[in-house]
N, C-alpha and C positions, 0 to 999 in steps of 0.2 A: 116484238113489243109494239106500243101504238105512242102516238104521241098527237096531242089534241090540237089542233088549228083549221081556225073558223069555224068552231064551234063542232068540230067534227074528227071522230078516229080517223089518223091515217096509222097503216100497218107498214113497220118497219122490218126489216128481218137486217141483221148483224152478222151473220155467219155463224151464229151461236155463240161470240165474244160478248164479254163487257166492252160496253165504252171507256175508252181510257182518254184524256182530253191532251195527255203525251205525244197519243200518237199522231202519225197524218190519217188525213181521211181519204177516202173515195165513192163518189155517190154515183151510183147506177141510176139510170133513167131506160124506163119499158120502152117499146114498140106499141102500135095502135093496136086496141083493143089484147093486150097481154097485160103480164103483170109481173112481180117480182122474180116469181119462177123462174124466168129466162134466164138469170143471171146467176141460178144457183152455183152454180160449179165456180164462179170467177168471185162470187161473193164469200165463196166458203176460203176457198186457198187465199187472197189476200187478209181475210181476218185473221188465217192463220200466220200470218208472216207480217205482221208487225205495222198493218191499217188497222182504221176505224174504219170496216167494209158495210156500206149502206146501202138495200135494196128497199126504195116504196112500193108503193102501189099508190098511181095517182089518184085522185080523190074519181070515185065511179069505178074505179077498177078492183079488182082482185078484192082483199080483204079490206080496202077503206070505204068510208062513207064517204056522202054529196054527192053531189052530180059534175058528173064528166064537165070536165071546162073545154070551152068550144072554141079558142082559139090559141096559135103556139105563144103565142104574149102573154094572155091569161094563165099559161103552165108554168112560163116563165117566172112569173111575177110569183106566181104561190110557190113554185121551188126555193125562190130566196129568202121566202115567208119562212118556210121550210125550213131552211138554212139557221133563219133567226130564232126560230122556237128550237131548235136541236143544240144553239150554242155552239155552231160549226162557223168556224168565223176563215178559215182556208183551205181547200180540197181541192182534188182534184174531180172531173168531172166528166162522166163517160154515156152516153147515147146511144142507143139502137134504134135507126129510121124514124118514124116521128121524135124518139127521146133523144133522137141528132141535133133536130133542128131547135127541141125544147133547150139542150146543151148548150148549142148555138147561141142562142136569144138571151139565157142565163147568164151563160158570160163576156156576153157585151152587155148588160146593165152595170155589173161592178168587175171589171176583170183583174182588179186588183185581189181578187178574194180565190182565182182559181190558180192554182199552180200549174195545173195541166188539163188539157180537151180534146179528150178523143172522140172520134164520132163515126158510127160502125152503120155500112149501108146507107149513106150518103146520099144528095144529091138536092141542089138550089136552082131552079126552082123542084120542089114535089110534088109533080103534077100525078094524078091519081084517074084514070078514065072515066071516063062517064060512065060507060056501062058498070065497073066494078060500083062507083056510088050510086047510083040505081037500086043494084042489088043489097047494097050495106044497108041503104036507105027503108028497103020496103023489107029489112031484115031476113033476107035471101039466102038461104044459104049457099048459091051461085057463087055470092062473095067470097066464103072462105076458099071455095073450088078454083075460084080466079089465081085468088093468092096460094093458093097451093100451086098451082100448075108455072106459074110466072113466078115464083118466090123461091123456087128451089130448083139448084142444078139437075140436070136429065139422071145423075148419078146415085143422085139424093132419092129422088122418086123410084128408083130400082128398090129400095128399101133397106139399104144397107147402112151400117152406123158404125163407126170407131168405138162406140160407147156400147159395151154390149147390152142385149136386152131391150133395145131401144127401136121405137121407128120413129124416123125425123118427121115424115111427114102427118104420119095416125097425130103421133105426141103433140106437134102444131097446129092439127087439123081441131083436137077436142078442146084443147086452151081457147082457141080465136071461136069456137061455139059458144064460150060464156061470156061472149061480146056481141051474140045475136039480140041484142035489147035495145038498140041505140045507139050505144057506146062505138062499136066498130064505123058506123057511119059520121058521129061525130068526130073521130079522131082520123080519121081520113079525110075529111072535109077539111077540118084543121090544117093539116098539112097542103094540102092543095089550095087553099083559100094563103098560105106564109106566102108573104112576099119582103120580109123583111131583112133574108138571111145574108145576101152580099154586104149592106151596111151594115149588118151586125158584127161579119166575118171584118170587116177594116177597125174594129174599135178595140181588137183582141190581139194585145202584143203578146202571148205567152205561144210556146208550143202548142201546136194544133197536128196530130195523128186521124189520118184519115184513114178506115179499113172498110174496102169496096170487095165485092162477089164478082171475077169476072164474068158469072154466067148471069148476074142479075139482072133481071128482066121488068124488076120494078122502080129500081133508083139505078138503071146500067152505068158504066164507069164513065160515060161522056158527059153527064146529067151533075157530074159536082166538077168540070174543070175549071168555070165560071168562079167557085166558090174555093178552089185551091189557086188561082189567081186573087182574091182579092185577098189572103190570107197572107201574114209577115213572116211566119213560119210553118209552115206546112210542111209534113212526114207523110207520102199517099205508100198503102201500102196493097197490094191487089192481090187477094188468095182464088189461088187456080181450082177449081173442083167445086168452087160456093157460087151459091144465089144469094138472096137477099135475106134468108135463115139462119145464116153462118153463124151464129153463135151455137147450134146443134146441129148443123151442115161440119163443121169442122170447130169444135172446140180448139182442141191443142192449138192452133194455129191462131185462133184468135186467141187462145190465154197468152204464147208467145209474145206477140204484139202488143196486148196489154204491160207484159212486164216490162218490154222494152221502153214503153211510150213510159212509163209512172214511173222509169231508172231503177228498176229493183233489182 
């Protein structure tokens, strides 16, 4: 479904449910330069059991209009816009790598309004290499090769998948090609440009679930202990066999953890 703000379609997907205003919610937030895709499998099984399961696409991505917003504040601020136009007044709230830190940002503005915060492929500050934004920047396709090679466990890259039919890497490889326009450089920069995330992590009393790739080579698991210090509640959980892809590096393991983190 879409639903109009700032003058502009953003593309929802549900799980294929109605909205029911009964139930609880839970909103997905993409990774740089993806889009709602990622989250199909975790999107679909909590609609089916008794959420309001909410994947976007932030505005420049996937299926919405606008232009890419260039900073994690500016995601911030229009996810609760977001929030406002959807009639979603308490959720939970869930992040992958950059939609960690958007998560982050989100619920330290009103954290009255998130029941729970998980945030998958971590890490404060998100430092991003020069050479990768180079490549993002002059639309490279170097970049996506970067984040293939350092994004995903040595195991992943063999090509083997729990999910038949599937290659982790091909499938991540042709998604992040429809971010060779800008977009992948802007939301890279984004992230490397957040400096805001330790004070945002102290203004959020609620459970906060942390899930790290011990093989991750883009956000490694030393890169968020800064930010599970300044945090009141912190769950860190570390899957053995993942990089920084783990949501199609090892689903099961992160659907796991998601039910655990949202008590279902």
């Amino acid at each position: 479904m879409n639903i109009t703000l700032d003058n502009n379609q953003v593309y929802v997907t549900t799980g294929r449910e109605a909205f029911n205003p009964d139930k609880p919610n839970i909103v997905f937030i993409h990774g740089a330069g993806l889009d709602h895709t990622t989250w199909v499998l975790f999107n679909r099984f909590f609609a089916r059991n008794g959420f309001n399961s909410i994947a976007f696409d932030l505005p420049g991505h996937g299926k919405s209009e606008g232009s890419a917003l260039a900073s994690i504040e500016e995601m911030a601020s229009w996810v609760v816009r977001f929030l406002d136009a959807a009639n979603i007044t308490t959720t939970a709230i869930v992040g992958h790598s950059m939609g960690s830190l958007v998560a982050l940002e989100t619920a330290s503005l009103s954290p009255h309004r998130f029941d729970a915060v998980v945030l998958l492929g971590t890490g404060v500050p998100m430092v991003v290499g020069e050479e990768l934004l180079d490549a993002a920047r002059n639309n490279d396709h170097a970049a996506i090769d970067m984040i293939m090679l350092f994004g995903h466990a040595y195991s992943s890259q063999l090509g083997g998948n729990r999910v038949a039919g599937i290659n982790v890497v091909n499938a991540n490889m042709r998604l992040l090609e429809r971010s060779l326009n800008g977009v992948l450089y802007n939301d890279l920069n984004a992230c490397n440009e957040y400096s805001n995330g330790l004070k945002a992590a102290g203004k959020i009393n609620k459970p906060v679930t942390l899930i790290l790739g011990k093989e991750d080579q883009m956000t490694p698991t030393g890169t968020a202990k800064d930010l599970i210090n300044s945090l009141t509640e912190p769950e860190v959980v570390i899957l053995s066999g993942c990089g920084h892809m783990m949501l199609s590096e090892d689903p099961e393991a992160v659907h796991k953890c998601l039910v655990k983190a949202l008590h279902f």
